[in-house]
Residue frames as qw, qx, qy, qz and C-alpha x, y, z in Angstrom:
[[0.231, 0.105, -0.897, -0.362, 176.02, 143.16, 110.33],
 [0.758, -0.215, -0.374, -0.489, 172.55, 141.62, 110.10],
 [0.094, 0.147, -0.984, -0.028, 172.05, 138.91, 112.33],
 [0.671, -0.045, -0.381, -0.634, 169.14, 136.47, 112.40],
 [0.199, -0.092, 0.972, -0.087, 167.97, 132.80, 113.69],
 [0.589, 0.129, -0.368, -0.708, 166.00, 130.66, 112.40],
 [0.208, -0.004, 0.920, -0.332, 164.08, 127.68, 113.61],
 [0.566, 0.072, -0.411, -0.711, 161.26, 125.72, 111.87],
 [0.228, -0.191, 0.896, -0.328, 159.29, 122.72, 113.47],
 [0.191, -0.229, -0.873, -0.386, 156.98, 120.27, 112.73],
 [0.639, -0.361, 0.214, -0.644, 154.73, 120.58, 116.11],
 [0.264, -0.191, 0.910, -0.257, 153.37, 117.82, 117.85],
 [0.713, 0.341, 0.453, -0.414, 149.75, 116.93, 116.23],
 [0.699, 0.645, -0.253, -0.177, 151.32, 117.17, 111.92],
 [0.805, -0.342, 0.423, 0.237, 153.63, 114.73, 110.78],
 [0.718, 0.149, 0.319, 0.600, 154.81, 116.79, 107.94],
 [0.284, -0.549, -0.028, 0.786, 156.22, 120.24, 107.93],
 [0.463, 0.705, 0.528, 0.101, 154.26, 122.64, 105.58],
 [0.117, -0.954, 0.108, 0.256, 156.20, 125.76, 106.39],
 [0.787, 0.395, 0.079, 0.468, 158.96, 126.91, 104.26],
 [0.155, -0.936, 0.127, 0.288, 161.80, 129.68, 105.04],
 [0.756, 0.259, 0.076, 0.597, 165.04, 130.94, 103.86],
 [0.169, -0.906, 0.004, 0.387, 167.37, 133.66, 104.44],
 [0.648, 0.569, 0.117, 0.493, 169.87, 135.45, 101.65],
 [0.190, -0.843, -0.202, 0.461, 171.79, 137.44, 103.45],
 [0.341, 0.148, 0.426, 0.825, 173.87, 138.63, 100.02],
 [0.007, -0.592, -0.651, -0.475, 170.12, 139.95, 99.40],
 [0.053, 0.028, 0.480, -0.875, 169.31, 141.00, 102.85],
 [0.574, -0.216, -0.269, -0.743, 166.62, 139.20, 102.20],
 [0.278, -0.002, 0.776, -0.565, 164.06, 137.11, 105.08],
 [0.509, -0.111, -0.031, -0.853, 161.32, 135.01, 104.26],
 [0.265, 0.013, 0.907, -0.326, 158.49, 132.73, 105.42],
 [0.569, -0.074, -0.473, -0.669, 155.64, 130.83, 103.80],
 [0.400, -0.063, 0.803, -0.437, 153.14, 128.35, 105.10],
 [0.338, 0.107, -0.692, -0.629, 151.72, 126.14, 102.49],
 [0.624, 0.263, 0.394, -0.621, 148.08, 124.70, 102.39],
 [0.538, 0.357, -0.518, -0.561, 146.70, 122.12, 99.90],
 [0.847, -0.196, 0.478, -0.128, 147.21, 118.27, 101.66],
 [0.925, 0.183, 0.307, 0.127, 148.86, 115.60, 100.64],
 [0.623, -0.504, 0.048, 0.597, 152.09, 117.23, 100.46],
 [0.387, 0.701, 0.375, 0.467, 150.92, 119.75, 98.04],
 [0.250, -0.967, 0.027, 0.048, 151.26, 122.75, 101.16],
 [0.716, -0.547, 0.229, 0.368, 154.96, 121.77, 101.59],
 [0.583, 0.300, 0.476, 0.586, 155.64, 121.51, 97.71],
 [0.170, 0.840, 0.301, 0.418, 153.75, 125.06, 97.25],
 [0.455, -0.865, 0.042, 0.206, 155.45, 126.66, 100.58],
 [0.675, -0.387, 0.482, 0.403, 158.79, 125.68, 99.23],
 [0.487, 0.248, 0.552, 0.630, 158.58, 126.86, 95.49],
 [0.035, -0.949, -0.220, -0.225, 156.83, 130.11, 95.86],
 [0.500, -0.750, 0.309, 0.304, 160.57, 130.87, 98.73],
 [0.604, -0.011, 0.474, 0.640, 162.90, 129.26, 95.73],
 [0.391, 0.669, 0.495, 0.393, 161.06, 131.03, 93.02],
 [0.085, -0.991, -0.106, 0.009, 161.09, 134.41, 95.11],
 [0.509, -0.698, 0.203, 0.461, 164.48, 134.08, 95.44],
 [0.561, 0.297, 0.533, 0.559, 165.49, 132.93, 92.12],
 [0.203, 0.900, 0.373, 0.094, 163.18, 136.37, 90.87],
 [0.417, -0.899, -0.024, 0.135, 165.26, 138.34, 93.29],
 [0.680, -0.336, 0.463, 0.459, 169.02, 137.34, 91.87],
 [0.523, 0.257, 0.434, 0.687, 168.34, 138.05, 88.27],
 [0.299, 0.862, 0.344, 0.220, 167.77, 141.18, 89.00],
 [0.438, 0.414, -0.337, 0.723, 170.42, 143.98, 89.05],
 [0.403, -0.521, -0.645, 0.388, 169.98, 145.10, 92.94],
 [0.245, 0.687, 0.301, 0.615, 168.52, 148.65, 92.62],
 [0.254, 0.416, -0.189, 0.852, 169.84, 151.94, 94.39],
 [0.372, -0.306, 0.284, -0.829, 166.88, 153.81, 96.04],
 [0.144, 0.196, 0.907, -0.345, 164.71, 151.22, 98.96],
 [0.404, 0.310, 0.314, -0.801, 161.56, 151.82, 96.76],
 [0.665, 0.406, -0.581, -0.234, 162.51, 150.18, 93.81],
 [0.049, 0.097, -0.993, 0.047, 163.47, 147.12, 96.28],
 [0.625, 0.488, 0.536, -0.289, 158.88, 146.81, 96.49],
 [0.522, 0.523, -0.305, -0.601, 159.11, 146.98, 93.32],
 [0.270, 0.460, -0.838, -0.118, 161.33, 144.44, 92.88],
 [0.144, -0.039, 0.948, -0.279, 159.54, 141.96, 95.70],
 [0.565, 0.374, 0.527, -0.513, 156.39, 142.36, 94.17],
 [0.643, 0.505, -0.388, -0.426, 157.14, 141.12, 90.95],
 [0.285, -0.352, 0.730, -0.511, 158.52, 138.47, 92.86],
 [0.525, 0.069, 0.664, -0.528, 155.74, 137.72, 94.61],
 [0.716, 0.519, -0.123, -0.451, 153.54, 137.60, 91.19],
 [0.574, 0.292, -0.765, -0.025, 156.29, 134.88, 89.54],
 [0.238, -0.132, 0.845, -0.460, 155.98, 132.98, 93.04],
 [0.685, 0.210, 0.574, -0.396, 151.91, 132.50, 92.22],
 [0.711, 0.507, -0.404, -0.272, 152.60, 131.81, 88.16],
 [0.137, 0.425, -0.892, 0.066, 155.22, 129.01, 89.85],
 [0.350, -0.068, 0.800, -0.483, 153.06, 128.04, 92.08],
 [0.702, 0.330, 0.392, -0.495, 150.03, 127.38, 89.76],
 [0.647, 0.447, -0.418, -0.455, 151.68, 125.59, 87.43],
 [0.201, 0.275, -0.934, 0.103, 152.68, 123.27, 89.53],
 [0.592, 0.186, 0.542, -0.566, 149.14, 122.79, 90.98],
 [0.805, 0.376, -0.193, -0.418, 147.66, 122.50, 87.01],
 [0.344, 0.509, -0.768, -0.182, 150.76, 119.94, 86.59],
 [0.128, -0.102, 0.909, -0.384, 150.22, 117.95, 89.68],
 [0.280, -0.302, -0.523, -0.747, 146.42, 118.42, 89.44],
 [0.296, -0.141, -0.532, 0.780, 146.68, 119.62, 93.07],
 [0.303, -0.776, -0.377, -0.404, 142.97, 121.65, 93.30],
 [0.423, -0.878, -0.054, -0.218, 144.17, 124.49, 96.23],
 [0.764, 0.349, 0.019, 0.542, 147.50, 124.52, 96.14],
 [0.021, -0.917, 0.025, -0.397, 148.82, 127.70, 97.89],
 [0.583, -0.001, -0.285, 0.761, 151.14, 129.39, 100.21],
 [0.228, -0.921, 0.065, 0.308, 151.47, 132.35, 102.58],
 [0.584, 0.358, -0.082, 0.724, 154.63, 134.31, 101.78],
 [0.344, -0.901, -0.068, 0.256, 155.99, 136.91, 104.09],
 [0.775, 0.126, 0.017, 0.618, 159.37, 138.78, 102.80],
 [0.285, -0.896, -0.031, 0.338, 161.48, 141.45, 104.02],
 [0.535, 0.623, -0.220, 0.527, 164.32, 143.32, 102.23],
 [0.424, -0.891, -0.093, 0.135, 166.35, 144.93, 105.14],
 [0.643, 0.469, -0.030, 0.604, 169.07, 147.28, 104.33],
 [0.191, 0.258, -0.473, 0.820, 170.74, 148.84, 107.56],
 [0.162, 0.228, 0.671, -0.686, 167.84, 149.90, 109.63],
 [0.394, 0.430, -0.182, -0.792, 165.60, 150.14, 106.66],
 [0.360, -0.075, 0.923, 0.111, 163.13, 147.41, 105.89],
 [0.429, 0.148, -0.476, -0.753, 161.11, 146.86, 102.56],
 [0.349, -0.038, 0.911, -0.216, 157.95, 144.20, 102.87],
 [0.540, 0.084, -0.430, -0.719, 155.78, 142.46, 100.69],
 [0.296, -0.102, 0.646, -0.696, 153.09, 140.12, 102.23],
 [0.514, -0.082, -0.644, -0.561, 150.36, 137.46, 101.09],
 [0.620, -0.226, -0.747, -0.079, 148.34, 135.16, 103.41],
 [0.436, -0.767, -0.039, -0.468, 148.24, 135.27, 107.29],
 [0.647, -0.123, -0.359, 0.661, 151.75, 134.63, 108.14],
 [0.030, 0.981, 0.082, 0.171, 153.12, 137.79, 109.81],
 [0.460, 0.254, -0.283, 0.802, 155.92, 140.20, 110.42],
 [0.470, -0.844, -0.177, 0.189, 155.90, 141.91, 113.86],
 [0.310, 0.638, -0.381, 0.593, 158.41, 145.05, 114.56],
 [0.726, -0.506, -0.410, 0.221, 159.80, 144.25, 118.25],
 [0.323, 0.592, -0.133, 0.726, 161.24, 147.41, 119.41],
 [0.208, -0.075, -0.604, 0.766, 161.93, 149.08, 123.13],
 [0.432, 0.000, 0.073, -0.899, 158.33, 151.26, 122.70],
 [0.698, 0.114, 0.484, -0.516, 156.49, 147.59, 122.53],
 [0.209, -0.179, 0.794, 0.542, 155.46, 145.34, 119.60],
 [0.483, 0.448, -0.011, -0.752, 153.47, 146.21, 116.78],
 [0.714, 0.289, 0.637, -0.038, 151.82, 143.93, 113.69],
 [0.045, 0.624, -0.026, -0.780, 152.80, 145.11, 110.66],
 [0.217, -0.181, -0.747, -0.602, 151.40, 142.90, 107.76],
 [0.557, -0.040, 0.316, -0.767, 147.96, 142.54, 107.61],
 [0.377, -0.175, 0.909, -0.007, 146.04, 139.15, 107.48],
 [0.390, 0.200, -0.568, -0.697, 144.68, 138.32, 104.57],
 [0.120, 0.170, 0.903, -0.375, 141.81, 136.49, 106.23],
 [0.340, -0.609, -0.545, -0.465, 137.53, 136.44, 105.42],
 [0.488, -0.685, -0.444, 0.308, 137.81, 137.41, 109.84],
 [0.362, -0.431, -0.133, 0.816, 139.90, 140.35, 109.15],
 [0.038, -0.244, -0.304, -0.920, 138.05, 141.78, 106.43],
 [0.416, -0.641, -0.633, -0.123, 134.84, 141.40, 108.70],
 [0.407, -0.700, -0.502, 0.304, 136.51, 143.07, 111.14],
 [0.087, -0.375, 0.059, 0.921, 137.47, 146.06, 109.27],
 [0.367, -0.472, -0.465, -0.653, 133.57, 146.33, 107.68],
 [0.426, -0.256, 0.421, -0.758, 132.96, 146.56, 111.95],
 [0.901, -0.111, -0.378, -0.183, 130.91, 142.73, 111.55],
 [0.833, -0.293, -0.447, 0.144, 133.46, 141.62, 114.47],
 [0.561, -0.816, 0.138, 0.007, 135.50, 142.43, 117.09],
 [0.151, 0.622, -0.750, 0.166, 139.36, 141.36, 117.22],
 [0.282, -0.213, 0.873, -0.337, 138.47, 139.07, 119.85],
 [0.857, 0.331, 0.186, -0.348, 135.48, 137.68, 117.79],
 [0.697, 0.655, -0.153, -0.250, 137.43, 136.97, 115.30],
 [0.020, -0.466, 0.866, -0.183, 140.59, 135.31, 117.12],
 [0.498, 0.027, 0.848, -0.180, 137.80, 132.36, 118.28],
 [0.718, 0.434, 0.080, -0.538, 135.77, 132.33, 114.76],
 [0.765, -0.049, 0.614, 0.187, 135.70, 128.88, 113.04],
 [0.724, 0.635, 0.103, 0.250, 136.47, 130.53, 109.65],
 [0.085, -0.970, 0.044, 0.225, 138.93, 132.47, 111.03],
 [0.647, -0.466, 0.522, 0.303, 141.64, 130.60, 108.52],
 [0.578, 0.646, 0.486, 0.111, 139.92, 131.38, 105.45],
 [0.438, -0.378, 0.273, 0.768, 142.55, 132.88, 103.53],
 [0.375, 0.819, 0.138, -0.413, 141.13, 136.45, 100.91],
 [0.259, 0.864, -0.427, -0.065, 144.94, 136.24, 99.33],
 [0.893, -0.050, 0.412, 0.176, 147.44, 133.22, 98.47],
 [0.107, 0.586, -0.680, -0.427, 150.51, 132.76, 96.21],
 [0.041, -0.065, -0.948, -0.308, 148.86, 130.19, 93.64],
 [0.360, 0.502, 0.461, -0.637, 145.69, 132.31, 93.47],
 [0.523, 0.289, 0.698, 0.394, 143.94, 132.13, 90.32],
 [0.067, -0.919, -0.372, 0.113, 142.32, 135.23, 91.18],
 [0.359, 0.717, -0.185, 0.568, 143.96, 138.68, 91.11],
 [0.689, -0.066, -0.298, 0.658, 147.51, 138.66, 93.41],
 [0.069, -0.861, 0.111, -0.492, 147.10, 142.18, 95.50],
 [0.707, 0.042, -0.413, 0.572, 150.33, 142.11, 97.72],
 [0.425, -0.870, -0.193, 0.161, 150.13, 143.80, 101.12],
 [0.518, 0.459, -0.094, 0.716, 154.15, 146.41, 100.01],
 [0.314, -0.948, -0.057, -0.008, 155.02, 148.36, 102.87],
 [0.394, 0.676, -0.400, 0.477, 158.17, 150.42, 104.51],
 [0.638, -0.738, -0.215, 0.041, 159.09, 150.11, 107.94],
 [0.122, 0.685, -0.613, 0.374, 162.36, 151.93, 109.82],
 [0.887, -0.201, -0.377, 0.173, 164.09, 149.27, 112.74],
 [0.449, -0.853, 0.099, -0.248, 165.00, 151.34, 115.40],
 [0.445, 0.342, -0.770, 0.303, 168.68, 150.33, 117.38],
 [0.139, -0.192, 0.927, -0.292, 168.58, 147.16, 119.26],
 [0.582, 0.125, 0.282, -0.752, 165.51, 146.27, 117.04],
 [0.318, -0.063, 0.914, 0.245, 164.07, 143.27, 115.91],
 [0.705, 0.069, -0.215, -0.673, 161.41, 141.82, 113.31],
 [0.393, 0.083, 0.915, -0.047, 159.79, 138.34, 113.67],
 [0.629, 0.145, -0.292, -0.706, 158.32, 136.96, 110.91],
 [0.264, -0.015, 0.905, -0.334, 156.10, 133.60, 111.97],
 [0.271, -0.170, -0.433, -0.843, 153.68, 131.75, 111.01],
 [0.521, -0.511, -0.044, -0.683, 149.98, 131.26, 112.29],
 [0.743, -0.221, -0.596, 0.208, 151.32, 127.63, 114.07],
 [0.364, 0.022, -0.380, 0.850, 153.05, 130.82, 116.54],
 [0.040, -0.070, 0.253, -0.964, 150.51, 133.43, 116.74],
 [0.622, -0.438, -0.500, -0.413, 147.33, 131.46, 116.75],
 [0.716, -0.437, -0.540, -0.070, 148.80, 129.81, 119.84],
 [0.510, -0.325, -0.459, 0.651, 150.55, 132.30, 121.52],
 [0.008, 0.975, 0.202, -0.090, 148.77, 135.95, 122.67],
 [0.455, 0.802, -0.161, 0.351, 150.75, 138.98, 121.08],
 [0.358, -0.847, 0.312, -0.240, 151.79, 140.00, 124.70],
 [0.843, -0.205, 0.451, 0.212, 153.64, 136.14, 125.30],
 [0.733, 0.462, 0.189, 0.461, 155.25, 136.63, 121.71],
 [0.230, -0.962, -0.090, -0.116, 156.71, 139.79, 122.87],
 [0.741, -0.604, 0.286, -0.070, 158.15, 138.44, 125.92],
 [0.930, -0.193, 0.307, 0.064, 159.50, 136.05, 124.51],
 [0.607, 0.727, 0.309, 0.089, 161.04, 137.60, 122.05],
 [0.107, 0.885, -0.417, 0.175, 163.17, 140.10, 123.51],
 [0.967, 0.019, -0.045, 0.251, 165.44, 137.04, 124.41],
 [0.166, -0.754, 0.418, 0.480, 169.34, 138.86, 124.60],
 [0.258, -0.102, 0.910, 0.309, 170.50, 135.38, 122.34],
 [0.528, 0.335, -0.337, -0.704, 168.70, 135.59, 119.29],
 [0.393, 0.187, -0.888, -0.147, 168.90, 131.77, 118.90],
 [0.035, -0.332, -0.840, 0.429, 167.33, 130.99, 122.62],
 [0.358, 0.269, 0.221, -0.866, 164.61, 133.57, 121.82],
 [0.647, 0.194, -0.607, -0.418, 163.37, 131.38, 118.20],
 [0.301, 0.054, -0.939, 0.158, 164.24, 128.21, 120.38],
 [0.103, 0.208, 0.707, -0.668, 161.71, 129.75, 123.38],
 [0.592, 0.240, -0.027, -0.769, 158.84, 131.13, 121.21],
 [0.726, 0.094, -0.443, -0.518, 158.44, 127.72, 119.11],
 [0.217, -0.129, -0.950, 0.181, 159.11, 125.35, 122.20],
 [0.458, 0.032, 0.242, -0.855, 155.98, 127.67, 123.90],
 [0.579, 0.305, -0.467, -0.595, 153.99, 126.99, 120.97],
 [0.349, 0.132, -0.927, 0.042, 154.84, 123.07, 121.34],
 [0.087, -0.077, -0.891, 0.438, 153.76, 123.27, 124.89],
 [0.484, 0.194, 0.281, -0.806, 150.26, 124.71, 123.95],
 [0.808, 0.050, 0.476, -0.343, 149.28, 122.11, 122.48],
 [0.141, -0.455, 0.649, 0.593, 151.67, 122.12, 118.49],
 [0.729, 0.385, 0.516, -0.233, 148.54, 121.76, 116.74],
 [0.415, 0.875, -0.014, -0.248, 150.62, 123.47, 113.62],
 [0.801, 0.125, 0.085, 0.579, 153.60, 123.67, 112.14],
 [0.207, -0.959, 0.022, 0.192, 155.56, 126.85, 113.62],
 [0.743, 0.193, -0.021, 0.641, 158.32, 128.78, 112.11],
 [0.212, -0.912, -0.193, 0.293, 160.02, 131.09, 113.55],
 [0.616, 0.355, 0.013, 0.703, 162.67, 133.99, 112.42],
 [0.566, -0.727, -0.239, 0.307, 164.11, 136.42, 113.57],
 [0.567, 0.564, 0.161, 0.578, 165.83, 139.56, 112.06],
 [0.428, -0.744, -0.115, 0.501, 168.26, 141.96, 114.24],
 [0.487, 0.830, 0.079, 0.259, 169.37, 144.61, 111.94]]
């Protein structure tokens, strides 16, 4: 049986939680968003783009072969940014958006689909690996070779987001496969976690035995570096 933990926090500098999660386990589904917009427009957009994915995700019959479930999470995703931008046009909410991370996982076999610059890490006995990519202006610089990694961890744009759920633009979802090794985990988090802790500390901290004290240790870290963010963590033991 799956298990999981979850653990979402405000920090210590924001005084209102933008981040949105949810878990289904009927679905075997996992996901996280981090919403953007002020004036509780990030919280409203983090939190309908997770309802909407799920909602997508229920009326459909649940389909046989793990290839058809991307199918399924990227149509999803697509109703998530039609939800999301109509509540922007309604509100008249200019920028409006959301990350969205989501996993299918079915036995050792996970399906992802992927907007913004949350992320999903695989945490596994050979080390831990990244396995969305960030939809960032710093990461497409630094695959055209214009930065470094480490440029691009201190660069003051380095939050400028290429991809969003409540884009007006065209919606190209990062759809991948991934296998989950036994006595592996995923974390999906967002950037309140991995801005302020290096991969190698998220790791660590991670392999926790207690799934619950591991979530509890990664976002009190986080706290103690300074909680400029809102951090959510999850956690997903197949």
């Amino acid at each position: 049986m799956t298990k999981y933990a979850l653990l979402s926090d405000v920090g210590i500098e924001r005084t209102n939680n933008e981040d949105s999660a949810a878990v289904d386990l009927e679905l075997g589904l996992f996901i996280v968003a981090d919403g953007m917009g002020g004036h509780a427009a990030g919280e409203v957009a983090s939190r309908i783009a997770v309802d909407s994915t799920i909602s997508t995700l229920r009326s459909r019959p649940r389909p046989r072969r793990l290839r058809d479930e991307g199918e399924g999470l990227l149509q999803a995703l697509h109703d998530a940014n039609a939800a999301v931008v109509r509540e922007a046009e309604e509100r008249g909410t200019l920028g409006m958006g959301t990350t969205l991370s989501a996993v299918f996982v079915r036995r050792r076999n996970a399906v992802i689909a992927h907007v913004g610059d949350s992320r999903i890490y695989s945490i596994t006995k050979q080390g831990i690996a990244q396995l969305t990519v960030d939809h960032t202006l710093v990461q497409a610089m630094v695959e055209q070779g214009v930065l470094t990694s480490e440029q691009a961890q201190a660069h003051p744009d380095k939050h400028v987001l290429t991809q969003a759920i409540g884009t007006l633009g065209r919606l190209e979802p990062q759809v991948l496969q991934a296998k989950v090794p036994a006595r592996g985990r995923l974390l999906l988090c967002t950037d309140g976690l991995h801005d302020s802790l290096s991969t190698a500390e998220i790791d660590e901290l991670a392999r926790h035995d207690d799934l619950d004290e591991a979530a509890r240790a990664l976002v009190e870290r986080a706290n103690a570096l300074g909680g400029h963010d809102n951090v959510t963590v999850l956690l997903v033991e197949p």
